[in-house]
C-alpha beads as a LAMMPS data file, in Angstrom:
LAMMPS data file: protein, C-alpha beads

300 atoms
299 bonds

1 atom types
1 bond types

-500.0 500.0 xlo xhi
-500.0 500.0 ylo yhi
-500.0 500.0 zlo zhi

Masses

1 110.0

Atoms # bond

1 1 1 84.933 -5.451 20.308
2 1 1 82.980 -7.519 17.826
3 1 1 79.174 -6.563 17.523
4 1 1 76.492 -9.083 18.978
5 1 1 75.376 -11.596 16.105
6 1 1 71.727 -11.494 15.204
7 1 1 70.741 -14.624 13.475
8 1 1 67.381 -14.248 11.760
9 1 1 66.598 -17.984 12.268
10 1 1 66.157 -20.476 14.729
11 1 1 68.933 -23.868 14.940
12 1 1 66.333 -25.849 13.066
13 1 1 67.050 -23.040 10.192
14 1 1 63.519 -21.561 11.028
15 1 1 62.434 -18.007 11.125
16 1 1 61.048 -17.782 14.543
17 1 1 59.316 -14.656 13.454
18 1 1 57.276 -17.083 11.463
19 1 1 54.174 -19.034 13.772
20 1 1 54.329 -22.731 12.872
21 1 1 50.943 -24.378 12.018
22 1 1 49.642 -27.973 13.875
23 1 1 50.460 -30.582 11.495
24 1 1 47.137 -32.071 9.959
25 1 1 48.790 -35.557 10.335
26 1 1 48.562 -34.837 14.016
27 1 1 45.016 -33.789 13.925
28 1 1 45.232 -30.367 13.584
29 1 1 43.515 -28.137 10.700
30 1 1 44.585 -25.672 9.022
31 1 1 42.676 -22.638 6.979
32 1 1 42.745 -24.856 3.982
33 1 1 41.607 -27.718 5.725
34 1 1 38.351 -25.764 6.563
35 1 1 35.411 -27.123 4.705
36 1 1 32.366 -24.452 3.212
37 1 1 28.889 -25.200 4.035
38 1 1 27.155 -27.070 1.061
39 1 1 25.490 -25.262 -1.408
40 1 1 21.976 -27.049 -0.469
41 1 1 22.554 -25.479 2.937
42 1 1 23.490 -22.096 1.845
43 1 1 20.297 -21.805 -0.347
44 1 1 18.460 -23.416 2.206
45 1 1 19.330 -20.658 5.145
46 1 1 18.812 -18.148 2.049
47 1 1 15.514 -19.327 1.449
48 1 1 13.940 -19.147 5.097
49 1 1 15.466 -15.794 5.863
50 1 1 13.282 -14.446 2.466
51 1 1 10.203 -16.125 4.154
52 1 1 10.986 -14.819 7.160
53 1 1 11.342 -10.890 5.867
54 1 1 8.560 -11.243 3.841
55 1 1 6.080 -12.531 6.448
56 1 1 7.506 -9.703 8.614
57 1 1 7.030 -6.882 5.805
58 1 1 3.737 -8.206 4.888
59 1 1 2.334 -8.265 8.539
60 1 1 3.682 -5.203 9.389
61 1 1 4.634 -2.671 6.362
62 1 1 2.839 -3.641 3.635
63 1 1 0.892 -7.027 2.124
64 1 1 0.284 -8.345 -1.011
65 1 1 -3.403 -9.032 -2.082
66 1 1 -5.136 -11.124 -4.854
67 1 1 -8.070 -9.554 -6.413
68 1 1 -10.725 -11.886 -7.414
69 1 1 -13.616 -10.093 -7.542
70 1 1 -15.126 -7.502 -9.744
71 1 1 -16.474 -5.458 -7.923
72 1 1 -13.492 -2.825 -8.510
73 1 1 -13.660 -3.106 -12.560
74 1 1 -12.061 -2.043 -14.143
75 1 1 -9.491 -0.325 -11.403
76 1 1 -8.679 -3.654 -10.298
77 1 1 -9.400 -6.419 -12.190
78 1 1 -10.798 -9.884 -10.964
79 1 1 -12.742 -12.779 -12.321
80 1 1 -13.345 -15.902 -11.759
81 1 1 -10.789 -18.265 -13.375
82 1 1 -8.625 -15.364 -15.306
83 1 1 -4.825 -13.537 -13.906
84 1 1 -6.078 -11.602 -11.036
85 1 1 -4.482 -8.571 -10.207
86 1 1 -2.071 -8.550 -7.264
87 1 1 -2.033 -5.322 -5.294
88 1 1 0.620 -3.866 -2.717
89 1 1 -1.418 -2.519 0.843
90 1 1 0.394 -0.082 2.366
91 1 1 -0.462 -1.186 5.999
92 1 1 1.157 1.909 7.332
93 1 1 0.082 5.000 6.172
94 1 1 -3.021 5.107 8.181
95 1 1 -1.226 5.356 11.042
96 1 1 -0.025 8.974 10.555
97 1 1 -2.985 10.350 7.967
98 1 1 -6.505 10.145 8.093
99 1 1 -8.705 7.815 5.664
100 1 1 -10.001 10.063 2.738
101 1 1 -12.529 9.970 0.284
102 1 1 -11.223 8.407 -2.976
103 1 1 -9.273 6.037 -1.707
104 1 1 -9.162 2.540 -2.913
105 1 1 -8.965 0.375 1.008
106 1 1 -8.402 -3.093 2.550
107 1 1 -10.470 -3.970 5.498
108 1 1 -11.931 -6.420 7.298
109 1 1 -15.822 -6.980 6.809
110 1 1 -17.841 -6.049 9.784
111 1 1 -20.104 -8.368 11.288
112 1 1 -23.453 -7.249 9.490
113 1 1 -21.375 -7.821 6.489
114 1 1 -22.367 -11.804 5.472
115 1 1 -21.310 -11.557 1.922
116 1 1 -17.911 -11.595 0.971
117 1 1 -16.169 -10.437 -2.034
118 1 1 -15.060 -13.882 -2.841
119 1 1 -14.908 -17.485 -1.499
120 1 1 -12.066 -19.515 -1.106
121 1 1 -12.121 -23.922 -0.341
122 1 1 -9.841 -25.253 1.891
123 1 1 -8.546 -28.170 1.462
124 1 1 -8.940 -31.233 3.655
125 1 1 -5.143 -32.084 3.689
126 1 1 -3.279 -29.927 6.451
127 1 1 -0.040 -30.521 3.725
128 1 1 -2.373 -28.476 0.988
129 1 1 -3.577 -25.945 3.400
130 1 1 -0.329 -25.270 5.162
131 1 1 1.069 -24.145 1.377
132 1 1 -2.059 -22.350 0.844
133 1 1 -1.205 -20.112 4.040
134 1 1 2.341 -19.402 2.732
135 1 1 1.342 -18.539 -0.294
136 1 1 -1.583 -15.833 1.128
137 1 1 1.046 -14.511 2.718
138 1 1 3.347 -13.532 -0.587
139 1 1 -0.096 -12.753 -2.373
140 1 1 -0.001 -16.128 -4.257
141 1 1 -3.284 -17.423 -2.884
142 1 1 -6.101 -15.496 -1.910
143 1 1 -6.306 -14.786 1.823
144 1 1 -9.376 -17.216 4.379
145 1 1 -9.492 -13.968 5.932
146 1 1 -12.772 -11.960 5.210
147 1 1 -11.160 -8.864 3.930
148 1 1 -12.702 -6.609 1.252
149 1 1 -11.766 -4.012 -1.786
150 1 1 -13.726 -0.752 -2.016
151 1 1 -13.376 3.074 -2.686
152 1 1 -14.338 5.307 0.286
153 1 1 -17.507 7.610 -0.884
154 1 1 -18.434 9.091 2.040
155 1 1 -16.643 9.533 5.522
156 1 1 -17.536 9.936 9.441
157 1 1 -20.128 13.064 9.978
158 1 1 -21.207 13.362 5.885
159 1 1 -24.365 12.212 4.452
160 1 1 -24.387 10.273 1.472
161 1 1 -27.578 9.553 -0.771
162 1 1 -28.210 8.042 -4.430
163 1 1 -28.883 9.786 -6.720
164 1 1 -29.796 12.970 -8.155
165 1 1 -31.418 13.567 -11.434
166 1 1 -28.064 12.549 -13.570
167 1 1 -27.951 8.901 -11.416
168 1 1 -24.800 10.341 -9.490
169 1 1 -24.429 9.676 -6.347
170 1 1 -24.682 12.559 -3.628
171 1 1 -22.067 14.005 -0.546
172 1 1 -23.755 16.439 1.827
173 1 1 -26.194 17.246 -1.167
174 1 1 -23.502 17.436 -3.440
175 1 1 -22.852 15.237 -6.254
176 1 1 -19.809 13.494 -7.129
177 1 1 -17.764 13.514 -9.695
178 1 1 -16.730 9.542 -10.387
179 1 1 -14.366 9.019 -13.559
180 1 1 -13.404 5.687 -12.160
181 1 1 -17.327 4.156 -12.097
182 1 1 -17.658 1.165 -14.435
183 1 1 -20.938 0.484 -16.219
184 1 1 -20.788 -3.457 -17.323
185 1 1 -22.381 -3.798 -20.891
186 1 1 -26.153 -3.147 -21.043
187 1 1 -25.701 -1.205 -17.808
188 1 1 -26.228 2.624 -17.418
189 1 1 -25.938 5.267 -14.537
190 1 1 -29.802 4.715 -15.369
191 1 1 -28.949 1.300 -13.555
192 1 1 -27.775 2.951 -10.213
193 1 1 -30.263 1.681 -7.384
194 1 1 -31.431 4.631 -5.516
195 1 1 -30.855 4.587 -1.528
196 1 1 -32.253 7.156 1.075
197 1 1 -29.489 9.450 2.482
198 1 1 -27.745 7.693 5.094
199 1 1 -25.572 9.919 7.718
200 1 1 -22.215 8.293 8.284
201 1 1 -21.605 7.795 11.707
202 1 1 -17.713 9.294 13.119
203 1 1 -15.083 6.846 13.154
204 1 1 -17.394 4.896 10.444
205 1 1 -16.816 4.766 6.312
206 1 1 -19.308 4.650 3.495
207 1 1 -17.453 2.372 1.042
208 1 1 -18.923 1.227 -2.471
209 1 1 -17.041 -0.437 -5.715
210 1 1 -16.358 0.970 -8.590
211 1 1 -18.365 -1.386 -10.752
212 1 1 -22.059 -0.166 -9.603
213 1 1 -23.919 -2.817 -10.793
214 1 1 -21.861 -5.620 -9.650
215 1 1 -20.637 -4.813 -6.250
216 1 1 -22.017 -5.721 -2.672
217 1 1 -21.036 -2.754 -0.484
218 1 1 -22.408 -0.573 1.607
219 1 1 -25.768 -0.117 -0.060
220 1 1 -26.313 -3.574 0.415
221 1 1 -24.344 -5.229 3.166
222 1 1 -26.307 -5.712 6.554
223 1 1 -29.303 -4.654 5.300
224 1 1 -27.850 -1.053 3.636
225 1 1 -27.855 2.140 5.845
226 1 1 -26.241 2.427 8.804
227 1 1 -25.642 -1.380 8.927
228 1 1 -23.934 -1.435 5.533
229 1 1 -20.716 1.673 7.273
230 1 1 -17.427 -0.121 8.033
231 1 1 -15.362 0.636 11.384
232 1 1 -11.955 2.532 10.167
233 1 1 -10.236 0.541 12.951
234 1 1 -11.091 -2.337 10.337
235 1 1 -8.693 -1.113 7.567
236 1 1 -6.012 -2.853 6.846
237 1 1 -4.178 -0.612 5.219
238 1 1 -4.288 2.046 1.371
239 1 1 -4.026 0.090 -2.034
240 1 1 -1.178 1.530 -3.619
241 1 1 -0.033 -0.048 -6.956
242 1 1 -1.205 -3.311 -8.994
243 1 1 2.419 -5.320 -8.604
244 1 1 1.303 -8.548 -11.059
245 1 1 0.879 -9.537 -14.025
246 1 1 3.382 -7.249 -15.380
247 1 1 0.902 -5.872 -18.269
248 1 1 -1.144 -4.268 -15.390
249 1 1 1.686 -2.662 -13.647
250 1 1 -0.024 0.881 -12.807
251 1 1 -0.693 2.945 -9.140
252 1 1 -4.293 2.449 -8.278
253 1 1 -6.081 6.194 -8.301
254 1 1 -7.303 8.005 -5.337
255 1 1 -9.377 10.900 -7.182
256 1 1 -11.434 12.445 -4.739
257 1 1 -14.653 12.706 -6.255
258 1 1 -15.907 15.352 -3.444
259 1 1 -12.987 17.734 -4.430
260 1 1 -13.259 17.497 -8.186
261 1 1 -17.062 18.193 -7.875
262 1 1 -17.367 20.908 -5.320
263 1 1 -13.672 22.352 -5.749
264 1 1 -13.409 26.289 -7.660
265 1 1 -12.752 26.117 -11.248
266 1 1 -9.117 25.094 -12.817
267 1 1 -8.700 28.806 -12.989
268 1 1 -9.673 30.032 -9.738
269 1 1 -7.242 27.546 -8.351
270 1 1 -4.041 29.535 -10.060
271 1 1 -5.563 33.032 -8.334
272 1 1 -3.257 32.715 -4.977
273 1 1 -0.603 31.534 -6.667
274 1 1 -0.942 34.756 -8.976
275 1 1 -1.148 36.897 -5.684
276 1 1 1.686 35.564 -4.433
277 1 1 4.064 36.037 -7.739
278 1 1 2.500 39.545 -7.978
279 1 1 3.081 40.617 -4.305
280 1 1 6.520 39.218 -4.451
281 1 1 7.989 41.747 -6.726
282 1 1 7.221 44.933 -4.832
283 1 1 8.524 42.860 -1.633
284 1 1 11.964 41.889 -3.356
285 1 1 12.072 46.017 -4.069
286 1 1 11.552 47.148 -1.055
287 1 1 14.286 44.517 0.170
288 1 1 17.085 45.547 -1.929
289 1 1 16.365 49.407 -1.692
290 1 1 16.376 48.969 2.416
291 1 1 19.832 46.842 2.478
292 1 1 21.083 49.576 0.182
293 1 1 20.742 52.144 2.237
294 1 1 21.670 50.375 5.506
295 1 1 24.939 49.513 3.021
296 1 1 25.714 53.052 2.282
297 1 1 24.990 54.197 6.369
298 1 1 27.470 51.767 7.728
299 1 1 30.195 52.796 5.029
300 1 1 33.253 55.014 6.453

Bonds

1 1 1 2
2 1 2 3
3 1 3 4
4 1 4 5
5 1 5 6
6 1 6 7
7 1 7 8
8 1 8 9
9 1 9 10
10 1 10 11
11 1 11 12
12 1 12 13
13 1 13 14
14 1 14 15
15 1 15 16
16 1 16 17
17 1 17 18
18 1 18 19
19 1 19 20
20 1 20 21
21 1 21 22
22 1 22 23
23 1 23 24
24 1 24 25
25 1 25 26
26 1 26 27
27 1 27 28
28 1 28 29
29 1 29 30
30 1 30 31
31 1 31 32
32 1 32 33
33 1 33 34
34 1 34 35
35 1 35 36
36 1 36 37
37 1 37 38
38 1 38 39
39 1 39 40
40 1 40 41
41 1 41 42
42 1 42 43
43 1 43 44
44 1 44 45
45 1 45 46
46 1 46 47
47 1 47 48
48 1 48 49
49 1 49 50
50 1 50 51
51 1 51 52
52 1 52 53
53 1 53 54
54 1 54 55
55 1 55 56
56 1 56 57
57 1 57 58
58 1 58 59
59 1 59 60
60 1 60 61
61 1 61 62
62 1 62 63
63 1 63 64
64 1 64 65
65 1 65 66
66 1 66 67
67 1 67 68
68 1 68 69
69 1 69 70
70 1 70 71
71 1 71 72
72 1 72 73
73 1 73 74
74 1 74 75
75 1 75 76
76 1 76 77
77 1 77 78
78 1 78 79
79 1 79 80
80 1 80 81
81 1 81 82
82 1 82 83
83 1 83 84
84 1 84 85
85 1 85 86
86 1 86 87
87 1 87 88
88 1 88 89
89 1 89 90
90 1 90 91
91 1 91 92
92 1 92 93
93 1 93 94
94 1 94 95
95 1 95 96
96 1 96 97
97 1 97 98
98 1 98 99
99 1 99 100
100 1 100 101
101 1 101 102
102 1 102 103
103 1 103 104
104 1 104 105
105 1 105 106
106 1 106 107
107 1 107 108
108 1 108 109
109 1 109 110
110 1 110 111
111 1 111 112
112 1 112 113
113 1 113 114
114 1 114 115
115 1 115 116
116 1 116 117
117 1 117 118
118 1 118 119
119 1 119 120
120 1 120 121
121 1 121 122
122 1 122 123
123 1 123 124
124 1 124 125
125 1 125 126
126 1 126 127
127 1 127 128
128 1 128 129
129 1 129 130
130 1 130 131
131 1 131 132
132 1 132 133
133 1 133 134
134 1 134 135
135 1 135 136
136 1 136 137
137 1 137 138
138 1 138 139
139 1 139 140
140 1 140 141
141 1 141 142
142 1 142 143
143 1 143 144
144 1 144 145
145 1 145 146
146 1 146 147
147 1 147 148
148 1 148 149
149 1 149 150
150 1 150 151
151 1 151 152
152 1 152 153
153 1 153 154
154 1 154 155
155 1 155 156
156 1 156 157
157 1 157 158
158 1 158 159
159 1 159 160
160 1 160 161
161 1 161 162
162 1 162 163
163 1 163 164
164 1 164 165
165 1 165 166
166 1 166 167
167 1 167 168
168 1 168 169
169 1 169 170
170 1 170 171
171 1 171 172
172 1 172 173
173 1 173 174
174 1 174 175
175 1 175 176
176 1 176 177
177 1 177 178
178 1 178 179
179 1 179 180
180 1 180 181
181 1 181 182
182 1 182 183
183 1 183 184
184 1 184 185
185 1 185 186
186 1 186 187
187 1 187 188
188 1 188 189
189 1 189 190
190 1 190 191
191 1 191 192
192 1 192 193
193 1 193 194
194 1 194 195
195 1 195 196
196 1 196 197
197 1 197 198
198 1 198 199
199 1 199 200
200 1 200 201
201 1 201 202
202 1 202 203
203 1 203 204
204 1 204 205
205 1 205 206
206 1 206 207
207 1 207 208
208 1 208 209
209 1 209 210
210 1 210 211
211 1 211 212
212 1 212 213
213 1 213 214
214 1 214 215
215 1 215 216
216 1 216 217
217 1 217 218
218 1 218 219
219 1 219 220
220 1 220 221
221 1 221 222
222 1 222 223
223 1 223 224
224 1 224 225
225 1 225 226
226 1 226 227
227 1 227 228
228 1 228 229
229 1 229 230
230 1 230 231
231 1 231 232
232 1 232 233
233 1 233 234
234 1 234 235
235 1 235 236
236 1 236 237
237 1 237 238
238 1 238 239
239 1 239 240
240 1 240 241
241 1 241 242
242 1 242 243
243 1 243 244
244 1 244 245
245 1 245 246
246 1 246 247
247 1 247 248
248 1 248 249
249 1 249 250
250 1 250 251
251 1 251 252
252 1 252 253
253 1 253 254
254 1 254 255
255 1 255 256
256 1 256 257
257 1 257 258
258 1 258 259
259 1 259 260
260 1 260 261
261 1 261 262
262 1 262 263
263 1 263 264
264 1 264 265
265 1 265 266
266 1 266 267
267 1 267 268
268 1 268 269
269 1 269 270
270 1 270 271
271 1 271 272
272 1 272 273
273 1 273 274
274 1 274 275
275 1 275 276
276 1 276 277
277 1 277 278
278 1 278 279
279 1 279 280
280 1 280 281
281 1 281 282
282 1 282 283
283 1 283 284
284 1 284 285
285 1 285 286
286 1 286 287
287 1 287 288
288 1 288 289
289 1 289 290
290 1 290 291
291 1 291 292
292 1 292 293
293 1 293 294
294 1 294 295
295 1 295 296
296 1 296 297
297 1 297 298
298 1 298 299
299 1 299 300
């Protein structure tokens, strides 16, 4: 009996195992035929989805900011008609940890605050002040908003005060220890205008920049005193680094003056670490001797 025949193609000669494709004459396409989007397009999509991240990371995670004041000299530096500084905001971070003192801050200027760090002219063409918003928003442009650049001195319940008989300013009677203050030439701590203690209200800030004699801030805004403390809820968010021009690339300092000037000696600081090393040697002893034994008791 003769085994069945299998034929491995069709009558037309053609594997049937093999799907046939519409013919392109006919209207059909095939995965050649299939065309790529043009590069214009591609960049195009590429381009908006980069605005569209960045305007979400600066909004919610972090911003960029232009510095254009020097009031922060020479931690930040701004001027009129030189490279600003651009600094990251970390717009987060004050959502889990409280505001210290020390820390270089973004906020919003309260209402008894008239004078702003800087002033910016808007253009009369919407074209021109359209661009101007983009750019704000990638830290190309300084912000319209009325937002501000200062170290926190003092914080909710403390009492600050200028000065004692060094010119330094004072925390809860204390003074402060300030490596970061800038004196502009022909300017001395001698220069540091004197204000009556002020208690800083809770959920308020003392704030003040690090170039004395060149910075409106809380001495001065509203009047001074309890006019011149800024809301924390009006924080935007912790300077972190200084991102442009590349020459200033550098974190931006949060020494905490109180610390360093009321804090125990360098030495003192290294005594509970000493304790510890010292107390952990009899400890480890007593831990071996006690498996030891335990070893040797459960031993046939």
């Amino acid at each position: 009996m003769a085994d069945p025949v299998h034929r491995s193609a069709d009558e037309d000669g053609q594997d049937p195992a093999v799907e046939s494709t519409p013919d392109a004459a006919a209207g059909g396409k095939t995965a050649e035929g299939k065309k790529k989007p043009p590069l214009w397009r591609e960049l195009l999509v590429l381009g908006a989805t980069a605005l569209v991240l960045t305007v979400l990371i600066q909004t919610f995670l972090a911003r960029v900011y232009v510095i254009p004041s020097q009031s922060m000299e020479e931690t930040l530096h701004g001027c009129p008609g030189c490279n600003n500084d651009r600094v990251l905001v970390d717009k987060l971070v004050y959502d889990f940890t409280d505001i210290e003192p020390g820390e270089v801050v973004v906020f919003r200027g309260p209402e008894s605050w008239g004078q702003n760090d800087f002033t910016t002219e808007e253009s009369a063409n919407p074209v021109v002040r359209g661009l101007h918003s983009v750019a704000s928003l990638v830290g190309l442009a300084p912000p319209n908003e009325r937002d501000f650049v200062k170290r926190v001195i003092a914080v909710g319940g403390q009492t600050v005060e200028c000065c004692d008989d060094q010119h330094r300013v004072k925390v809860d009677g204390k003074p402060l220890d300030e490596p970061y203050v800038y004196w502009q030439p022909g300017t001395s701590p001698e220069n540091h205008e004197p204000f009556a203690p002020v208690e800083v209200p809770e959920g308020q800030l003392w704030v003040m920049g690090d170039n004395r004699t060149n910075s409106t801030d809380s001495r001065k805004q509203g009047g001074g005193g309890l006019a011149g403390t800024v809301p924390e809820d009006n924080v935007i968010g912790k300077a972190r680094v200084i991102v442009l021009p590349p020459s200033r690339w550098q974190g931006i300092g949060d020494h905490n003056a109180q610390a360093a000037a009321i804090g125990a000696p360098a030495w003192q600081s290294a005594v509970p670490a000493g304790a510890g090393l010292a107390a952990a040697w009899p400890l480890l002893f007593f831990t071996r001797k006690v498996r030891r034994r335990l070893t040797r008791a459960t031993q046939p």
